[in-house]
C-alpha positions as CSV (number, residue, x, y, z in Angstrom):
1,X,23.0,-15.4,15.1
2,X,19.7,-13.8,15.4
3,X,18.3,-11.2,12.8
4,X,16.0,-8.6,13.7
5,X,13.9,-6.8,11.2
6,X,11.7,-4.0,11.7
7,X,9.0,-2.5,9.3
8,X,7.1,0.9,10.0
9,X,4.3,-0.1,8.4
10,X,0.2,0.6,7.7
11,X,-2.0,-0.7,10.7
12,X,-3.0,-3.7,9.1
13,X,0.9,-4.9,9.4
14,X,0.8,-6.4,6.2
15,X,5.0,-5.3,5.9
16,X,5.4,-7.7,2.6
17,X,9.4,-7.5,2.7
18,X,10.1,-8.1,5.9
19,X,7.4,-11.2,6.5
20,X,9.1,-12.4,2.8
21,X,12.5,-11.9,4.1
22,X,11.8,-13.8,7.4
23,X,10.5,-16.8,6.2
24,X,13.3,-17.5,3.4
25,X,15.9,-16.7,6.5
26,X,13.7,-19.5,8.9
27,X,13.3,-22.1,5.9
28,X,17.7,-21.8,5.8
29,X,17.3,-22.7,9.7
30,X,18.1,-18.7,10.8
31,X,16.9,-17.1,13.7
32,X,14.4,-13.8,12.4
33,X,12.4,-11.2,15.1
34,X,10.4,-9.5,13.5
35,X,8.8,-6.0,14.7
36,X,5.9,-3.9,13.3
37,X,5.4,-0.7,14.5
38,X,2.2,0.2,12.8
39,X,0.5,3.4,11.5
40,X,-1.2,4.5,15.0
41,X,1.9,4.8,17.0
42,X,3.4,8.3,15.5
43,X,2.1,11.3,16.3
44,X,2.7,14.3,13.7
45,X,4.3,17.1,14.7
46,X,3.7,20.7,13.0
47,X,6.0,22.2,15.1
48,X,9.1,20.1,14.4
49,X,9.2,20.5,10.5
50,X,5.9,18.2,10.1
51,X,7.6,15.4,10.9
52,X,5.9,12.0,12.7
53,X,8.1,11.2,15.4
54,X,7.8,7.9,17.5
55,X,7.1,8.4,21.7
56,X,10.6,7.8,23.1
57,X,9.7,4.9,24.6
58,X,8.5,3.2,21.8
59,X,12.5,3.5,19.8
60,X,13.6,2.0,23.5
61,X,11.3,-0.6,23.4
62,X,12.7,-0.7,20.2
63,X,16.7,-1.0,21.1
64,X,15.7,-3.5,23.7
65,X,14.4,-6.3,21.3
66,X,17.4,-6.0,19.2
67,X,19.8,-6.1,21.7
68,X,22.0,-9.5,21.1
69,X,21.0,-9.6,17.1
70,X,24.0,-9.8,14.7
71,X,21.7,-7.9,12.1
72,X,19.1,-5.3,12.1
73,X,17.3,-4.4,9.4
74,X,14.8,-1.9,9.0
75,X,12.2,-2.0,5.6
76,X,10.4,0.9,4.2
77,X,8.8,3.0,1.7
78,X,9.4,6.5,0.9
79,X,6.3,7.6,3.0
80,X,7.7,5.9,5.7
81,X,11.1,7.8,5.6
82,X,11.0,10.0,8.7
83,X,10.2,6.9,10.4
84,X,13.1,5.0,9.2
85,X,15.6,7.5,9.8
86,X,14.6,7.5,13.8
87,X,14.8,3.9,14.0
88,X,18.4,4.3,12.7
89,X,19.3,6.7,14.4
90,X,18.0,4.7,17.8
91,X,19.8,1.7,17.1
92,X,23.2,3.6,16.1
93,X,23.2,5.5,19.4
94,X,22.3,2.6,21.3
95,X,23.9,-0.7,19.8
96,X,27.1,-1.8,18.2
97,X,25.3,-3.7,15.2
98,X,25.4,-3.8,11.4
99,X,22.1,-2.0,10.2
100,X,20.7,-2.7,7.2
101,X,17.6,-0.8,5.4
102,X,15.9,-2.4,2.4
103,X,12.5,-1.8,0.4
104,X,11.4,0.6,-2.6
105,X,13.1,3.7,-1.0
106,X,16.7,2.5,-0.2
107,X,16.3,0.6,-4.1
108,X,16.0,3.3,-5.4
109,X,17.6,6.1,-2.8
110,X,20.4,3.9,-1.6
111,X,23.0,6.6,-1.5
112,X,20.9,8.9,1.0
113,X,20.4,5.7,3.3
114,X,23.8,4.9,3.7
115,X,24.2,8.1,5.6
116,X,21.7,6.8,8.3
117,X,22.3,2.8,8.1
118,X,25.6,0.5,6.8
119,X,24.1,-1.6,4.2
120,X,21.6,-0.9,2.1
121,X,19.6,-3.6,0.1
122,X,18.9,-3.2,-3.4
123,X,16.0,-5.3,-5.0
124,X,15.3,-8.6,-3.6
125,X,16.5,-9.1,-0.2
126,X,16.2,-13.1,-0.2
127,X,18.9,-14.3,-1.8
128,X,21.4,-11.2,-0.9
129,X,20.3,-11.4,2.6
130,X,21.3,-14.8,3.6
131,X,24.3,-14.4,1.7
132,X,25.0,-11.8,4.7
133,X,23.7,-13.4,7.4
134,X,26.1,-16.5,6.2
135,X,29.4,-14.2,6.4
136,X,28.4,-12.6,9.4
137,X,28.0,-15.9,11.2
138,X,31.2,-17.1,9.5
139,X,33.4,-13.6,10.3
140,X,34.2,-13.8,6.4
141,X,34.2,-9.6,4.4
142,X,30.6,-8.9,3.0
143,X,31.6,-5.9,1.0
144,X,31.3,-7.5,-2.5
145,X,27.4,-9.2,-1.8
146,X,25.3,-8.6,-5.1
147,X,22.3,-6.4,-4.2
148,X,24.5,-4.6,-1.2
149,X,25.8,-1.4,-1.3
150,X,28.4,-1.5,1.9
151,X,29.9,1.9,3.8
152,X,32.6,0.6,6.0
153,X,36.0,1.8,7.0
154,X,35.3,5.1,5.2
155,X,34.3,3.5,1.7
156,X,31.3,2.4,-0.2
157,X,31.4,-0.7,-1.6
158,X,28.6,-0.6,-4.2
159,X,27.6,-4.3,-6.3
160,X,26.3,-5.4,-9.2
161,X,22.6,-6.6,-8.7
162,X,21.9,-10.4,-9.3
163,X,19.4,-12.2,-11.3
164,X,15.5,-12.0,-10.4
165,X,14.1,-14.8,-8.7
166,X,11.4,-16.3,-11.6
167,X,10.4,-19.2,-9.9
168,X,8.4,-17.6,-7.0
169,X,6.7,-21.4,-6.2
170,X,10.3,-21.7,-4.6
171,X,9.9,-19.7,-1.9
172,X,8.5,-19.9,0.8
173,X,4.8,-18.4,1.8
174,X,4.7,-14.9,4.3
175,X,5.8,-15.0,7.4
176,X,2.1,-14.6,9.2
177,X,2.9,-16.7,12.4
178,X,3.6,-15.0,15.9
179,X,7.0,-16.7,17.6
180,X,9.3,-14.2,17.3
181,X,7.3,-11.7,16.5
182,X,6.3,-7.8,18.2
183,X,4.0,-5.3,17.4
184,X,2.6,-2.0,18.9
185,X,-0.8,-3.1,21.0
186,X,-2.8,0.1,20.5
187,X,-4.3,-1.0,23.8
188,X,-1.1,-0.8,26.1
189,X,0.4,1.9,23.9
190,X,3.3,-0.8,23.9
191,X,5.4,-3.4,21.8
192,X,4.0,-6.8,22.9
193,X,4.2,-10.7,21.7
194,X,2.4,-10.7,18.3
195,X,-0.3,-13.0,19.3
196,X,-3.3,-14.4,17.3
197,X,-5.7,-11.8,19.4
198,X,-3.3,-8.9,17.9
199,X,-3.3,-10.5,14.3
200,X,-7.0,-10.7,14.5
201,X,-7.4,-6.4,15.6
202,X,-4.9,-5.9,12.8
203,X,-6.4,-7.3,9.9
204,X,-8.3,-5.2,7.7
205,X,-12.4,-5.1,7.6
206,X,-13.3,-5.7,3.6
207,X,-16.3,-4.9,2.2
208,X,-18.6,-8.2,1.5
209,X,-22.4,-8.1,0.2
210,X,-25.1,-9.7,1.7
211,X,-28.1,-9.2,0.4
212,X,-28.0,-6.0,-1.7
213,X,-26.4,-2.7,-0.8
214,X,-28.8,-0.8,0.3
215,X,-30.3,-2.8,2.7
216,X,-27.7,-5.7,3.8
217,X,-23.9,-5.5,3.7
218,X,-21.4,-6.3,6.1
219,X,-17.4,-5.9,6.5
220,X,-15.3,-8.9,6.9
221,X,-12.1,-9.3,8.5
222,X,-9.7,-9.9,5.8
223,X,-6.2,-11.4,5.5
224,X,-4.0,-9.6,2.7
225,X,-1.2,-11.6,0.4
226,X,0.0,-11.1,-3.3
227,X,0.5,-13.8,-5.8
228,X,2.6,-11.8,-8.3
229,X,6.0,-9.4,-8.4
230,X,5.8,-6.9,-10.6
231,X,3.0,-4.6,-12.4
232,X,2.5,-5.0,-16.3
233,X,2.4,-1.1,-16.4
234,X,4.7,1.4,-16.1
235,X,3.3,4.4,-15.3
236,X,5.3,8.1,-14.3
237,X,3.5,8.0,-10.6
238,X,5.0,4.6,-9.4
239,X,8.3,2.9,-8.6
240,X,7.4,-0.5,-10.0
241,X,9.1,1.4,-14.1
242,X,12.3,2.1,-12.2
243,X,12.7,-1.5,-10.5
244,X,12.0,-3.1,-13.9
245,X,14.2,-0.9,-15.3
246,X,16.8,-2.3,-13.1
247,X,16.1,-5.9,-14.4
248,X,15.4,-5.5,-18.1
249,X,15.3,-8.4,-20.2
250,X,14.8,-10.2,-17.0
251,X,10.7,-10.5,-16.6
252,X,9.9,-8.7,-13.9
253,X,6.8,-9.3,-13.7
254,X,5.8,-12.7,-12.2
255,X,3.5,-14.9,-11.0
256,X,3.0,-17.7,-8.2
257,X,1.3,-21.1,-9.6
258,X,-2.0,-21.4,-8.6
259,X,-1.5,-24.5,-6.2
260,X,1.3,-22.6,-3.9
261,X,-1.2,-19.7,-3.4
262,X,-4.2,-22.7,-2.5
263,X,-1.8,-23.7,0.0
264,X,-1.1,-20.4,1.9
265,X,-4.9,-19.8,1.8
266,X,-5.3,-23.2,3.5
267,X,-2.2,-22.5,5.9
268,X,-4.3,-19.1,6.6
269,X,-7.7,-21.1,7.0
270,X,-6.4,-23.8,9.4
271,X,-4.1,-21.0,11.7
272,X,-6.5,-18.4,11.5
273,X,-10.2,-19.6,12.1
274,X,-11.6,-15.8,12.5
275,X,-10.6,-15.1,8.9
276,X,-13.8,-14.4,6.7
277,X,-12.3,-13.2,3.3
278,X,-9.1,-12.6,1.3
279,X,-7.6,-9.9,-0.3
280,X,-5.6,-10.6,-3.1
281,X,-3.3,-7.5,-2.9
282,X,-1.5,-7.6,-6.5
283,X,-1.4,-4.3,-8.1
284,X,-3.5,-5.7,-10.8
285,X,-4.7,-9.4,-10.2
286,X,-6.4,-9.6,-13.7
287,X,-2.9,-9.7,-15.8
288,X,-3.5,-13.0,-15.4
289,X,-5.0,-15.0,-18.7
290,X,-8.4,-16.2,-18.7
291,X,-7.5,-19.4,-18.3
292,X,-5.5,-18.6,-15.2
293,X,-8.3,-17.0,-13.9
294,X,-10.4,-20.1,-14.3
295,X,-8.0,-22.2,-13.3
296,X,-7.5,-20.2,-9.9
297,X,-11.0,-19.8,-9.7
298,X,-11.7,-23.4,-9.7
299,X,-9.6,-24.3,-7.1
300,X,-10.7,-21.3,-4.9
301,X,-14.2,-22.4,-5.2
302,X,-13.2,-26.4,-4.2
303,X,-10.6,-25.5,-1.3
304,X,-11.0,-22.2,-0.1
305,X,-14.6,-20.5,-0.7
306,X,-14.1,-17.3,1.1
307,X,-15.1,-13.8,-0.6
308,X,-12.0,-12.3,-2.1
309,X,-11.1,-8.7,-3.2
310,X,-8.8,-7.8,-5.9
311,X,-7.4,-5.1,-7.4
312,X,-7.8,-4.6,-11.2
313,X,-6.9,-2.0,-14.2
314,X,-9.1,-1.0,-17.2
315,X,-7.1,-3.1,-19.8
316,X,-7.1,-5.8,-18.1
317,X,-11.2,-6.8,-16.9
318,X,-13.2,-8.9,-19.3
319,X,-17.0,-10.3,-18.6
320,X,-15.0,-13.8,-18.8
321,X,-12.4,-13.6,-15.9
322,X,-15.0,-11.5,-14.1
323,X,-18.0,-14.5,-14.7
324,X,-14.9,-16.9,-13.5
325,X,-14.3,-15.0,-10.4
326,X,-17.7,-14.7,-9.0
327,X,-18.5,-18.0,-9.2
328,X,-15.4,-18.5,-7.2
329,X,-16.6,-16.0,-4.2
330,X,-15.2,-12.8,-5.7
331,X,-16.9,-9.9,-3.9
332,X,-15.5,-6.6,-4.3
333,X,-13.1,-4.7,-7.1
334,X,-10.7,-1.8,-7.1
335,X,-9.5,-0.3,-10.0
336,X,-7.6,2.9,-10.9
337,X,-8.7,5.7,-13.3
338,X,-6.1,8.4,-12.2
339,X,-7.0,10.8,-14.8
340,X,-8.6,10.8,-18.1
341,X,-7.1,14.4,-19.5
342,X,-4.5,14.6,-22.0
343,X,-2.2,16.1,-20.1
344,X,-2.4,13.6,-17.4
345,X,-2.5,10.5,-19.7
346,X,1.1,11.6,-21.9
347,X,2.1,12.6,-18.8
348,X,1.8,9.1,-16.5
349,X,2.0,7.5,-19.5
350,X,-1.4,5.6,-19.0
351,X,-3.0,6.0,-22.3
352,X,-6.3,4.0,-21.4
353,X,-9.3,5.1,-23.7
354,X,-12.3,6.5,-21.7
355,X,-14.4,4.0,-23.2
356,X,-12.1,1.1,-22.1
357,X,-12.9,2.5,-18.6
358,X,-16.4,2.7,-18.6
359,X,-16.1,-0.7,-20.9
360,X,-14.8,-2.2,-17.8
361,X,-17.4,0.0,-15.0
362,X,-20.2,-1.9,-17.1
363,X,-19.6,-5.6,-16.5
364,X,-18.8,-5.1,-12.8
365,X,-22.6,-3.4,-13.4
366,X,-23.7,-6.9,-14.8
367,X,-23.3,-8.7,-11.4
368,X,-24.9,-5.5,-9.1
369,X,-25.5,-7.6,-6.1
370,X,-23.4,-10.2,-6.7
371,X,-20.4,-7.9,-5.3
372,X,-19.9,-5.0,-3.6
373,X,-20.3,-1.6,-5.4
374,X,-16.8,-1.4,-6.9
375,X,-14.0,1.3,-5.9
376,X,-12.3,3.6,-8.5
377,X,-9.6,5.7,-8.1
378,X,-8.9,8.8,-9.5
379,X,-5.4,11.3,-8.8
380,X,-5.6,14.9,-7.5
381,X,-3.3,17.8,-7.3
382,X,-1.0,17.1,-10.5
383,X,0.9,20.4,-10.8
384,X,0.7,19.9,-15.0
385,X,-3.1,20.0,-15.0
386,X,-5.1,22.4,-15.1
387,X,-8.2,22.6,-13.2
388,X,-10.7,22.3,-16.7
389,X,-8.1,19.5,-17.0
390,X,-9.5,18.0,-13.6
391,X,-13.1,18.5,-14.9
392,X,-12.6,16.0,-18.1
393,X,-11.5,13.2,-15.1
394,X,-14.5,14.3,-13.5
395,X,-17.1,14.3,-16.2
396,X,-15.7,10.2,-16.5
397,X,-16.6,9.6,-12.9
398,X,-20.5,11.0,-13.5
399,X,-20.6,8.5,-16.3
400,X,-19.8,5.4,-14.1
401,X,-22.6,3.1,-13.8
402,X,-24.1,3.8,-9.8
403,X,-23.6,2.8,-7.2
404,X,-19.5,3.1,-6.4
405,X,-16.7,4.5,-4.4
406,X,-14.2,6.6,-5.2
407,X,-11.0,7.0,-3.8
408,X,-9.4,9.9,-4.1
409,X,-5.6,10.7,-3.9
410,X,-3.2,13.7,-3.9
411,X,-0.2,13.2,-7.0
412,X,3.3,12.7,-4.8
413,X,6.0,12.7,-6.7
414,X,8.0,9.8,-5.2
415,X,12.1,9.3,-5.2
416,X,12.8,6.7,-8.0
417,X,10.1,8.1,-10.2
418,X,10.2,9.7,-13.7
419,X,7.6,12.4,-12.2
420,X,10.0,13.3,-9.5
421,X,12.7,13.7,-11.9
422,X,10.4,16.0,-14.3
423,X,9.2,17.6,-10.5
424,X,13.5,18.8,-10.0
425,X,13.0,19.3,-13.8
426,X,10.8,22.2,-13.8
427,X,11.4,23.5,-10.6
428,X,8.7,22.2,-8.2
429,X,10.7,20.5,-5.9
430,X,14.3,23.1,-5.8
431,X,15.0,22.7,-1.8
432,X,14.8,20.3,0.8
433,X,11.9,21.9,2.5
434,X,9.9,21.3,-1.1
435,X,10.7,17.5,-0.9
436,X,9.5,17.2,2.9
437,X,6.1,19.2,1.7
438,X,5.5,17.2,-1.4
439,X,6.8,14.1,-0.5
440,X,7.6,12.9,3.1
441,X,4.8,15.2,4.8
442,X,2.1,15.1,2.2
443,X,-0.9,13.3,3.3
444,X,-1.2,10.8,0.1
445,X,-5.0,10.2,0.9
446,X,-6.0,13.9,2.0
447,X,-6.1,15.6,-1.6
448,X,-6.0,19.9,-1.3
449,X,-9.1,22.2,-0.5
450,X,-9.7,23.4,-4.3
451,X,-13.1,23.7,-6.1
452,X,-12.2,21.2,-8.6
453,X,-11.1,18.6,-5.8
454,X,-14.5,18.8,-4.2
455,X,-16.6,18.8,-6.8
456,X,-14.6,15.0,-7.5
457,X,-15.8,14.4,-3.5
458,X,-19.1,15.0,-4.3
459,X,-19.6,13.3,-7.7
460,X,-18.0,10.1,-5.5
461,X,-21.5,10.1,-3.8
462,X,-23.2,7.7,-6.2
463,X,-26.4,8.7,-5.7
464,X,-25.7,12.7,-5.2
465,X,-27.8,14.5,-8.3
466,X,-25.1,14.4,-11.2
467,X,-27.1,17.4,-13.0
468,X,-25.4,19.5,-10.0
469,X,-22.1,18.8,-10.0
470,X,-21.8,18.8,-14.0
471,X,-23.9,22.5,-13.9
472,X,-21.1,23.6,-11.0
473,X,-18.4,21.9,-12.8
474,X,-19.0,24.7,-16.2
475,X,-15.9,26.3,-16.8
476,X,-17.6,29.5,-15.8
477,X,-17.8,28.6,-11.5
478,X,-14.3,26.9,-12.2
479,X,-12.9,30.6,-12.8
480,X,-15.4,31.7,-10.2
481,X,-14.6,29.7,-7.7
482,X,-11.2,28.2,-8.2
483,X,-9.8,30.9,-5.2
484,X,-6.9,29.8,-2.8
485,X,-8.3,31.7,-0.5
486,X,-11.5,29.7,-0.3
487,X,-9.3,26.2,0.5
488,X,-10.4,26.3,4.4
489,X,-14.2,26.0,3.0
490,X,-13.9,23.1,0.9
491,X,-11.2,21.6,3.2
492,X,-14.2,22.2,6.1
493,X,-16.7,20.8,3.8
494,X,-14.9,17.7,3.4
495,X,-13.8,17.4,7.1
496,X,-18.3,17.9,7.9
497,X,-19.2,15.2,5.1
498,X,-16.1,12.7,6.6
499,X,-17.8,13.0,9.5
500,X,-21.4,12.9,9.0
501,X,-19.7,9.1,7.3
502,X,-18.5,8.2,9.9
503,X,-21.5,8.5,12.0
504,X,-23.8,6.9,9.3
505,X,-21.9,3.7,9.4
506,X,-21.5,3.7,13.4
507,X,-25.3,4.2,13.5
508,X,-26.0,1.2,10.6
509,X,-23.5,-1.2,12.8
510,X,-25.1,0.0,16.1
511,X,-28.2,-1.0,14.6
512,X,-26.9,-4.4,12.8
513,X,-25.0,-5.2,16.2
514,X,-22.1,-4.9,15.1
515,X,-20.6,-4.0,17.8
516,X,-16.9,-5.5,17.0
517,X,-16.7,-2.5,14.1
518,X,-17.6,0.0,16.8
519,X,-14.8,-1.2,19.1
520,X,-12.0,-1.5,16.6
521,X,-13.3,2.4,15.6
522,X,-12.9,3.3,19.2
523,X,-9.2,1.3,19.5
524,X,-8.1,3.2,16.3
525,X,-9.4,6.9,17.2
526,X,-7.6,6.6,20.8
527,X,-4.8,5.6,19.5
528,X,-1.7,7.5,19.5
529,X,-2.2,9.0,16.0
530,X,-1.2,11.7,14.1
């Protein structure tokens, strides 16, 4: 029996749950397709209730791979949920097939996906799963499968979760190989053969000094994989509380020995000769203990010795693990702020200490040159701050050591969440239309035109005169200025300075020759995207 699992997922088709799902399925000798349909292939549309809706011919293309499958599953997030919900609805029309949905939003939604799909997946697909796939192939009732919730013949059948997997050494690595596999090719506006070429224009560009910054830096084509399940915080904002509220007392979070990750990287070095770095994508890779950290940076350094980027939290960064991982290749750092005010801190339950932060900003400072100007990001348009509340965030940022990024992104209130609990709490989100605005059709990355907002865009210029945007952020011009009716200008503002970006770095790689990053630019804007 084949299974066919589908994942709408960010361009860089990283789709974690499906690619873990297929290779436990193949190492039990099943039979997995697997089919990304990328970021670039919806197109959003205002004037159907700001929905993204895939080209028709895409959802047949679609129905057409999964025709003869025994299963179909279809993986997402709760940004992706629009998304899902057509794919569904495609495959129900079209074929007589069990369909199964799976990932953070059906965890922690599962009773508004059983209206659009059969089975619903809750937590950890691997063992559940092939438990299904076993019945199916065997004709045998699947209605009492720990981790399913079941609608048939007019009932839901809804199970007891099993035990976590701990010992994550016993799986095996992503599925990152192409037989069986179909994307969207940007190119042919089309699902094609996953194909090494394909892989290669999919992989993200990471950041990688060379040189120093302002004269010599270059973006490397970077192949993404975690090594842990599970964040050690548990902040408002994020799923990750509810799904270790699920498996208390268990130890949710967890970590993959050092030697199985060596291995994958190999496997990735040996299959995939144009990658030039690795990003370690755990939400916070520095959990570890320093002597992990040592012990994964010395075998990094001896077997794989590509730059890597991680992701990292205040608490967590010390000038040991930091020392460890440059040696080892480490060349650029993330890290989240979200917001310094009181109001935010109680509220996402993220007490970290300004000075812990800017504790942690100074030794990435220590090794300026060795890496890549690190990223910090902060969280915009949170309902229970004010704007002064906005300003104390912002007054942190103009105290980080130069030069940085800064990412900025808009506060969604996610299903699963205790902020979108508090959100039907206090009335922000009443009505169905509220959740599409806040939720499905919010642009996560695109935070609102208020003063505040882009007075945080320009402080994220590192070398933009401070003394102005602390004299403009005085409570004074906040009252002046603060106006809904002056959104268009700093929305405009931000659109002109985006722009004026993106023609800086196509002028520095026209004049580096790098004429690869133009391309892929090119690819991505004629794309079919929203």
């Amino acid at each position: 029996m084949r299974i066919t699992l589908i994942a709408p997922t960010p361009p860089d088709v990283s789709a974690f749950g499906i690619r873990a799902l297929s290779s436990y399925l193949k190492k039990h000798g099943k039979e997995v397709r697997l089919i990304f349909l990328p970021g670039g292939v919806e197109k959003f549309k205002y004037k159907t209730g700001f929905k993204y809706e895939y080209e028709k011919s895409i959802l047949d293309q679609v129905v057409e791979l999964c025709k003869g499958s025994g299963l179909v599953g279809v993986s997402f997030m709760s940004n992706y949920l629009d998304r899902a919900v057509q794919i569904c609805e495609a495959l129900n029309n079209a074929l007589d097939v069990p369909i199964m949905t799976g990932g953070i939003h059906p965890t922690v939604m599962p009773e508004s996906c059983l209206s659009f799909s059969d089975i619903v997946c809750v937590g950890e697909g691997e063992e559940a799963v092939l438990e299904l796939v076993q019945r199916l192939e065997e004709g045998k009732d699947y209605t009492d499968i720990r981790n399913l919730q079941v609608k048939r013949g007019g009932k839901i059948y809804r199970n007891e979760l099993r035990p976590l997997i701990q010992d994550l050494d016993s799986l095996p690595f992503y599925d990152f190989g192409t037989e069986g596999h179909f994307t969207y090719d940007n190119i042919t506006k089309g699902l094609a053969p996953m194909s090494k070429d394909l892989l290669k224009r999919s992989f993200p560009l990471e950041p990688h000094v060379e040189g120093s910054f302002n004269d010599s830096y270059k973006r490397t084509l970077s192949y993404k994989t975690m090594t842990t399940r599970g964040c050690p915080h548990h902040c408002t904002f994020c799923a990750e509380k509810t799904l270790s509220d699920l498996y208390k007392g268990q130890g949710y979070l967890r970590k993959r020995g050092i030697s199985h990750i060596m291995d994958e990287l190999l496997w990735v070095k040996r299959e995939f000769p144009f990658v030039e770095s690795i990003f370690l994508f755990d939400d916070t890779f520095l959990v570890r203990t320093t002597e992990e950290i040592r012990e994964f940076s010395r075998a990094y350094k001896n077997t794989v010795g590509l730059p890597f980027h991680i992701q990292a939290s205040p608490t967590t960064v010390t000038e040991e693990k930091m020392e460890a991982l440059i040696d080892a290749g480490l060349a650029f750092v993330e890290m989240g702020i979200q917001s310094t005010s009181i109001a935010a801190k109680d509220l996402y339950k993220r007490k970290v200490p300004a000075d812990t932060i800017l504790r942690a900003a100074e030794v990435f400072r220590r090794y300026e040159g060795k890496i890549y100007p690190p990223c910090y990001h902060v969280i915009l348009d949170n309902p229970w701050e004010t704007p002064m509340d906005v300003v104390e965030t912002l007054h942190l940022v103009l105290q980080l050591p130069r030069p940085f990024w800064l990412k900025r992104a808009s506060l969604v209130c996610f299903p699963g969440t205790e902020l979108y609990a508090k959100a039907r709490q206090d009335g922000i989100i009443t009505t169905e239309e509220d959740e599409r605005r806040e939720i499905y059709a919010k642009h996560l990355h695109t935070p609102k035109g208020t003063y505040v907002n882009f007075l945080m865009y320009l402080a994220g210029f590192s070398y933009f005169p401070r003394w102005i945007v602390r004299f403009l952020s005085n409570a004074f011009f906040v009252r002046l200025f603060e106006r809904p009716w002056l959104s268009g200008v700093y929305m405009r503002s931000y659109r002109l300075g985006e722009t004026l970006i993106i023609l800086s770095k196509g002028i520095r790689a026209f004049v580096k020759g790098d004429f690869s990053r133009i391309y892929r630019f090119f690819i991505k804007a004629t794309s079919k995207t929203s």
